[in-house]
C-alpha positions as CSV (number, residue, x, y, z in Angstrom):
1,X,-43.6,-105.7,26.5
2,X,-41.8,-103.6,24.3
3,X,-40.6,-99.9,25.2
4,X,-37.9,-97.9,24.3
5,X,-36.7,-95.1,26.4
6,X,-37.9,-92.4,24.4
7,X,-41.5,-94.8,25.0
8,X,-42.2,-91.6,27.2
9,X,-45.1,-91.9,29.5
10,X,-47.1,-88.8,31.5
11,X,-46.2,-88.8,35.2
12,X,-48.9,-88.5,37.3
13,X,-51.8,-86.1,36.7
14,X,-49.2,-83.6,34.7
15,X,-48.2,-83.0,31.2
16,X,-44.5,-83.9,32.0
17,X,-43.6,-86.5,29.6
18,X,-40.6,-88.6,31.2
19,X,-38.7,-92.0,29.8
20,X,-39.9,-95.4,31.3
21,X,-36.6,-96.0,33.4
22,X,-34.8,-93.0,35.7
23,X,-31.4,-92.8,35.6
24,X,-30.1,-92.4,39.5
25,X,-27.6,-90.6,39.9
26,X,-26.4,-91.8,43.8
27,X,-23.9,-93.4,41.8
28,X,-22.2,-90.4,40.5
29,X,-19.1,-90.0,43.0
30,X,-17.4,-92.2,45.1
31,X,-17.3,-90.2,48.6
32,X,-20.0,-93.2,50.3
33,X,-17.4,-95.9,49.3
34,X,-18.6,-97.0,46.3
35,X,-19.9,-95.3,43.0
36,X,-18.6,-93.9,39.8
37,X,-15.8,-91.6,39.2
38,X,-16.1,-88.0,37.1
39,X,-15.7,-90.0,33.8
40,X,-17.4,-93.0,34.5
41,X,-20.2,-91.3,35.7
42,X,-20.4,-89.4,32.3
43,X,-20.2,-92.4,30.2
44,X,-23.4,-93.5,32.0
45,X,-24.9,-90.1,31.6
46,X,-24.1,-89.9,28.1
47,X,-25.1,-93.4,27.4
48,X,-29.1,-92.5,28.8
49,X,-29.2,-89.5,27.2
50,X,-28.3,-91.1,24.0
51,X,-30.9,-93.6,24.0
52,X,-33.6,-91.2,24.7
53,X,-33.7,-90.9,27.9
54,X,-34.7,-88.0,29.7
55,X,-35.8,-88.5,33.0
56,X,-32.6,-88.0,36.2
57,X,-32.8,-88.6,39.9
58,X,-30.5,-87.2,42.5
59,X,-30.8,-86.0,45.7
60,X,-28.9,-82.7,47.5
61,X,-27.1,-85.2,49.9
62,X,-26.3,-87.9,47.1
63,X,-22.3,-88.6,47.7
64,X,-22.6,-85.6,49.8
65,X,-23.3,-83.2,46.9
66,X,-21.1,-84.7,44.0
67,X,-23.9,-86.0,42.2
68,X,-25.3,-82.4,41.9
69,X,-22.2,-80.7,40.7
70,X,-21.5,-83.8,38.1
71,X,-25.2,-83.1,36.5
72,X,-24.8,-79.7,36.4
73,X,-21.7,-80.0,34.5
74,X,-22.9,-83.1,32.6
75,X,-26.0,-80.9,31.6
76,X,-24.5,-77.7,30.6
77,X,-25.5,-78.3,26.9
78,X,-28.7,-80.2,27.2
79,X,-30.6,-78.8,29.5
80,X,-33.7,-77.7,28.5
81,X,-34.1,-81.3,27.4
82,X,-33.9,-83.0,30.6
83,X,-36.4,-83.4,33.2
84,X,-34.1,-83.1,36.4
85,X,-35.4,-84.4,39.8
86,X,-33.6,-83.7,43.3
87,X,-34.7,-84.0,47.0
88,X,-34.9,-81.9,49.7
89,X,-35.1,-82.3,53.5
90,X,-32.0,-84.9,54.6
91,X,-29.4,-82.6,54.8
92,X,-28.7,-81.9,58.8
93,X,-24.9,-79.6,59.6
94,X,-23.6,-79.8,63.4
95,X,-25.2,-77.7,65.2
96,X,-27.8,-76.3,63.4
97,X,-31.1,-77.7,63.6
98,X,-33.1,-76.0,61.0
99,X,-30.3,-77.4,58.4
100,X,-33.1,-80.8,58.3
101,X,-36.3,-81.8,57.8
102,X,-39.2,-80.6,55.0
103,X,-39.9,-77.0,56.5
104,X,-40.3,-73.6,55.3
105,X,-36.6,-72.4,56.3
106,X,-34.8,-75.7,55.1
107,X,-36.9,-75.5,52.0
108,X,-36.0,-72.6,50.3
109,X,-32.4,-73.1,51.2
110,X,-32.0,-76.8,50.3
111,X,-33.5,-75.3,46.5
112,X,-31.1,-72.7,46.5
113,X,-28.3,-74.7,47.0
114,X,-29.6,-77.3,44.6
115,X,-30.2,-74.8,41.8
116,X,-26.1,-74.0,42.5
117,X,-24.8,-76.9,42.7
118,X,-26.6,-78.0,39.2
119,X,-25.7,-74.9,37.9
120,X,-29.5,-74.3,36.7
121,X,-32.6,-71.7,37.1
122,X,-35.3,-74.3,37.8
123,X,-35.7,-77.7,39.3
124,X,-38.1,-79.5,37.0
125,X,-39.4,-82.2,40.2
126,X,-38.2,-81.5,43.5
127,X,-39.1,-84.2,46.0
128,X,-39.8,-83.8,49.5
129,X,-37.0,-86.7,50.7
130,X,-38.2,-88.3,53.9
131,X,-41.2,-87.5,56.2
132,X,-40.7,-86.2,59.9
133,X,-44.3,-86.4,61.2
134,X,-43.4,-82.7,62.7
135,X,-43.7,-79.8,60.1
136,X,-47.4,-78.9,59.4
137,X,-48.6,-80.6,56.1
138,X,-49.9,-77.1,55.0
139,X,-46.3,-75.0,55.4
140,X,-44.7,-77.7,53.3
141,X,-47.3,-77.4,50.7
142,X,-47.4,-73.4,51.0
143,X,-43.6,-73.1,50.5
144,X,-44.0,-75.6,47.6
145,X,-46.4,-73.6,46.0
146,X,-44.3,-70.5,46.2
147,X,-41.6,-72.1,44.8
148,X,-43.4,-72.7,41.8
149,X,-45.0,-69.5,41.7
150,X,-41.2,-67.9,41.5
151,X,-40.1,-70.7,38.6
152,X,-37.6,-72.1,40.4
153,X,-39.5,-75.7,40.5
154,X,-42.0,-77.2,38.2
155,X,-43.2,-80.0,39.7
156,X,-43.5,-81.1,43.4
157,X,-43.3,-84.4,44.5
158,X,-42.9,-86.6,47.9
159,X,-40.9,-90.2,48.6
160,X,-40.7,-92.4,52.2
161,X,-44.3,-91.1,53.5
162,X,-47.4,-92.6,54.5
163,X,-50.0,-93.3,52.0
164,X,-52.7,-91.5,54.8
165,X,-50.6,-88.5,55.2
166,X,-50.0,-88.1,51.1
167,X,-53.3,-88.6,50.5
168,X,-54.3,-86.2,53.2
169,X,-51.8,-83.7,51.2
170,X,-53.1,-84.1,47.9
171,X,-56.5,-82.7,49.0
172,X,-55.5,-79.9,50.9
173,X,-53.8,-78.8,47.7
174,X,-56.6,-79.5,45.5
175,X,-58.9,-77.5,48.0
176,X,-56.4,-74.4,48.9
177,X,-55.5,-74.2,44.4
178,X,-52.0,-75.0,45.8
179,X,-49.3,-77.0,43.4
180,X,-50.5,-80.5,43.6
181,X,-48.2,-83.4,44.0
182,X,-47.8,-85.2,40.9
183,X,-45.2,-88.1,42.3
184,X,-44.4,-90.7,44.6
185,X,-40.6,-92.3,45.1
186,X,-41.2,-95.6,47.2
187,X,-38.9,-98.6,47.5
188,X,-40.5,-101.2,45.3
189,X,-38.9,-104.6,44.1
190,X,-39.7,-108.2,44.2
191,X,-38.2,-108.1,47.7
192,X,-40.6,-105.3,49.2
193,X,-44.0,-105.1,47.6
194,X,-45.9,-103.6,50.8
195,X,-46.1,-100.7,48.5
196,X,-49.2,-102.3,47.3
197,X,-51.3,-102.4,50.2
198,X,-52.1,-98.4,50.5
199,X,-49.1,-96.4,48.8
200,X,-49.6,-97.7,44.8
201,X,-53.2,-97.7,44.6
202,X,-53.4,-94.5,46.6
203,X,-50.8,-92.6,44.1
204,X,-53.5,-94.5,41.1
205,X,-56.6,-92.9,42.8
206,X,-54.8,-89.2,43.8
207,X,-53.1,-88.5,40.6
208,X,-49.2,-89.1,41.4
209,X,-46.9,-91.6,39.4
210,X,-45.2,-94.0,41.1
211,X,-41.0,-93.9,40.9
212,X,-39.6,-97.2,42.9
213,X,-36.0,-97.2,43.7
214,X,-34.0,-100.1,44.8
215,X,-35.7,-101.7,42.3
216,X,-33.6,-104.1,42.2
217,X,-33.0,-104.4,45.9
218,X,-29.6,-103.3,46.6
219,X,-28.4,-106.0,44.1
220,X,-29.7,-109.0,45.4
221,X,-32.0,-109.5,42.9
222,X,-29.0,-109.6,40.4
223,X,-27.9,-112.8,41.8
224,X,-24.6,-111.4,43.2
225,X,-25.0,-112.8,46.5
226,X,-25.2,-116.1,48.1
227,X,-26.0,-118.1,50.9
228,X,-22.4,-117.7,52.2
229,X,-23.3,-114.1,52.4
230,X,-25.8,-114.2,55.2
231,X,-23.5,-114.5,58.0
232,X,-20.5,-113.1,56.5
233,X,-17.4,-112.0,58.9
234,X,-17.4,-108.6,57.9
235,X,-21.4,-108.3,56.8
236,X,-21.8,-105.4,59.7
237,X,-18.3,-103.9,60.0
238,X,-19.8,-100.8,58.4
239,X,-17.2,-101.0,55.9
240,X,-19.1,-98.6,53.0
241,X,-19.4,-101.6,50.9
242,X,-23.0,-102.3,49.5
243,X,-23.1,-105.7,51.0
244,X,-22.7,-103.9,54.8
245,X,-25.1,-101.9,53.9
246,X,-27.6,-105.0,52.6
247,X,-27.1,-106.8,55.7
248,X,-27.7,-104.1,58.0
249,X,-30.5,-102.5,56.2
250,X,-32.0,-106.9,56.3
251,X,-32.1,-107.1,52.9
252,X,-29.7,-110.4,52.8
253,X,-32.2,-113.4,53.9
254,X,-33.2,-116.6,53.5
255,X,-36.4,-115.9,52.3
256,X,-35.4,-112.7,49.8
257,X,-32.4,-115.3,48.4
258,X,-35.2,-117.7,47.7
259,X,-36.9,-115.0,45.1
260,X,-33.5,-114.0,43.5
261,X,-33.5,-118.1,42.9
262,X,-36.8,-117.5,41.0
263,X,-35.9,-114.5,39.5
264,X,-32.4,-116.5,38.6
265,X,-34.6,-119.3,37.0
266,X,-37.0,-117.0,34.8
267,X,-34.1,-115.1,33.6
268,X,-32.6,-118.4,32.0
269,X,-35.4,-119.3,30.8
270,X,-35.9,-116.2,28.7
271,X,-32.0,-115.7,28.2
272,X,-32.0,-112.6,30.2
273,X,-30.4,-111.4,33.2
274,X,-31.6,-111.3,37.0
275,X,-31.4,-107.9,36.8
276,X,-33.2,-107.3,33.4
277,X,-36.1,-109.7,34.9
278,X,-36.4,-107.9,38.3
279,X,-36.6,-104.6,36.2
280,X,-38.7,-105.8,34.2
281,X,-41.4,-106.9,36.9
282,X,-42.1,-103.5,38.3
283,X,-43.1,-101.8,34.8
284,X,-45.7,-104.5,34.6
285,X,-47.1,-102.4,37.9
286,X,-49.8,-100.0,35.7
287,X,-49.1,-97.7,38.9
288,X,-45.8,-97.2,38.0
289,X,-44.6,-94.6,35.7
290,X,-40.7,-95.0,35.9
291,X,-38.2,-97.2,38.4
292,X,-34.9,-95.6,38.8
293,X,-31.9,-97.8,38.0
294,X,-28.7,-97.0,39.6
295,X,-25.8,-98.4,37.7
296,X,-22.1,-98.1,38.6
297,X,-20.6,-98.7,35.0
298,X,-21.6,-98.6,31.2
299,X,-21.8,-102.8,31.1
300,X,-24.1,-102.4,34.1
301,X,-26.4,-99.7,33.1
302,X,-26.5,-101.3,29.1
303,X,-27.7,-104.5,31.0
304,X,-30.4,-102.6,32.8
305,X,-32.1,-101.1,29.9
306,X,-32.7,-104.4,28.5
307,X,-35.0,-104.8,30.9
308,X,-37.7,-102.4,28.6
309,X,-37.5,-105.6,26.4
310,X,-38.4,-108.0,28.8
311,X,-42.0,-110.4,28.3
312,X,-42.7,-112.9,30.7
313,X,-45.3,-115.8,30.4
314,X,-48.2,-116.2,32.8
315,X,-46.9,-119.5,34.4
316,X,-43.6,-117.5,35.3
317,X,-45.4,-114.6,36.0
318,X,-47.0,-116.6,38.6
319,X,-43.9,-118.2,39.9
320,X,-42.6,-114.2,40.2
321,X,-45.8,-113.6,42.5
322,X,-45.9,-116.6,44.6
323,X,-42.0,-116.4,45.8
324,X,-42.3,-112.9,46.6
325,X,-46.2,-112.5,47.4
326,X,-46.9,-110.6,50.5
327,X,-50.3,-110.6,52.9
328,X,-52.3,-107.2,52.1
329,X,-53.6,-107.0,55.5
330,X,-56.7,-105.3,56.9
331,X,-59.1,-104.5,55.5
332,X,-57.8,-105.7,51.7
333,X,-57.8,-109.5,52.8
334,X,-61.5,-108.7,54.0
335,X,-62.8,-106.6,51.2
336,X,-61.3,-109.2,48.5
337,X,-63.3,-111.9,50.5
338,X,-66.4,-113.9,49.6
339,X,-67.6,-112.2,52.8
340,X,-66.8,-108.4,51.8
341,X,-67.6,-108.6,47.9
342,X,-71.2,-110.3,49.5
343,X,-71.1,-106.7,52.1
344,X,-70.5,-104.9,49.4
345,X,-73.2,-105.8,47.3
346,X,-75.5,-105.4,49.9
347,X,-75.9,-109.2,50.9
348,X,-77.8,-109.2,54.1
349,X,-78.1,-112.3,55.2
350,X,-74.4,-112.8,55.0
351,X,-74.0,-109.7,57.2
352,X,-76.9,-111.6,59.6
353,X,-74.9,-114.8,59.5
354,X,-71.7,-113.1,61.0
């Protein structure tokens, strides 16, 4: 594998033409504990752009709204070049209860203030953020739509939902002639590959490209932690550092150390880093259209577009797989039988023998 980051590839079933690696931009600002500062953060910018990318991922409640206001000054003079991408729903003031969640009211306004804060017209992909399992699938759609109908968002998208309820979407907008979604955000790393039970082959079948983040899992697929740091003294103080935030989210384990080790070990082999190897990995994914890589610094982010150079070998493909393999469950296991390939074609007497 060879790609560049002008190797620009089609997400989803749309026309949009985005670079093979997302920048993120939760890095830009420092109010969670830990980021970039104003000129850091535009050396990283700059540095994308530069290299062709074109394809930027932030959120309305990213370092509680810095990340907006840097892209809309970082893009001032580029614009119409860059394929933007923000998310909606997260945001929740004291006190006021429509200020959260993916419906009609918090929808329009989340937009608005997005479109202010990045100083822009339009949002080229706006995301809904998390799922609540409340609003009715067909107000969120219906807003949506209008939102595109007014030009004030291109492309409509959804991240942390379940592939039932996405799929269930998709349809009701291909039936109603309502904006269909044409991506899918999903954690997805060596660490957490569940993803490939229902959500990546569901965004294959209904037309949406798959973004991971965390694809490097918080770091720990870097090799920046250790065994020392599974019971550290200050692992859940809460201290806004991104190892708190690891150990509380369960990300720092025995058995997720064990695949950084293999990750460690195919990276020397190939004289690349951890991180450029764990990048690397989920581009090989053909359901994935671009992970998002959130670099703090220049060195880091340089490091992380090595990654598009990456080629593995089939034997360490296979070591990749093993260490981090996870059980597909029912029904997969059963269909990718003996038993449910012989159902499938029709095999009787199997089905008599049961």
């Amino acid at each position: 594998m060879s790609l560049t980051l002008d190797s620009y590839r089609l997400l989803g079933r749309s026309g949009l033409r985005v670079s093979p690696l997302a920048l993120g931009a939760a890095t830009f600002g420092t109010e969670w504990g830990w980021g970039a500062e104003r000129d850091e953060a535009r050396k990283l910018f700059d540095h994308y752009v530069e290299r062709g990318g074109n394809f930027i991922d932030t959120a309305n409640t990213y370092t509680n709204g810095s990340s907006e206001r840097l892209l809309g000054e970082f893009t001032r003079d580029n614009r119409e070049s860059l394929v933007l991408a923000t998310k909606y729903t997260t945001l929740r003031r004291p006190n006021d209860p429509n200020s959260g969640g993916p419906h009609r009211k918090n929808l329009f306004a989340s937009v608005e203030s997005s479109l202010r804060q990045m100083n822009t017209g339009y949002i080229d992909l706006l995301y809904l953020h998390v799922w609540d399992f409340t609003t009715p699938v067909e107000e969120i759609l219906r807003g949506m739509d209008d939102l595109v109908r007014q030009g004030k968002v291109l492309y409509v998208a959804i991240s942390n939902a379940p592939a039932w309820q996405v799929s269930r979407m998709q349809a009701i907008a291909d039936l109603r002639g309502w904006s269909p979604l044409v991506a899918l955000q999903i954690e997805y790393n060596l660490i957490e590959r569940g993803g490939e039970r229902d959500l990546i082959p569901m965004a294959r079948e209904m037309g949406l490209g798959v973004i991971p983040y965390s694809p490097l899992a918080g770091g720990v697929l870097t090799g920046k932690y250790s065994r020392d740091d599974l019971t550290p003294a200050d692992a859940a103080s809460g201290d806004g550092t991104r190892k708190s935030f690891n150990f509380a989210r369960g990300t720092l384990t025995e058995r997720n150390l064990a695949i950084a080790d293999v990750v460690q070990e195919v990276a020397t082999e190939l004289g690349r880093t951890p991180a450029q190897v764990g990048l690397a990995w989920t581009l090989l994914n053909p359901g994935v259209t671009a992970p998002v890589i959130g670099a703090r610094t220049p060195a880091q982010l340089a490091d992380n577009l090595g990654a598009l150079e990456v080629g593995f070998t089939a034997a360490q493909l296979s070591r990749l797989d093993a260490a981090s393999a996870v059980g597909l469950g029912y029904p997969h296991d059963m269909l990718a039988s003996d038993m449910g390939r012989a159902f499938a074609q029709g095999d009787l007497k199997v089905e008599a023998r049961r």
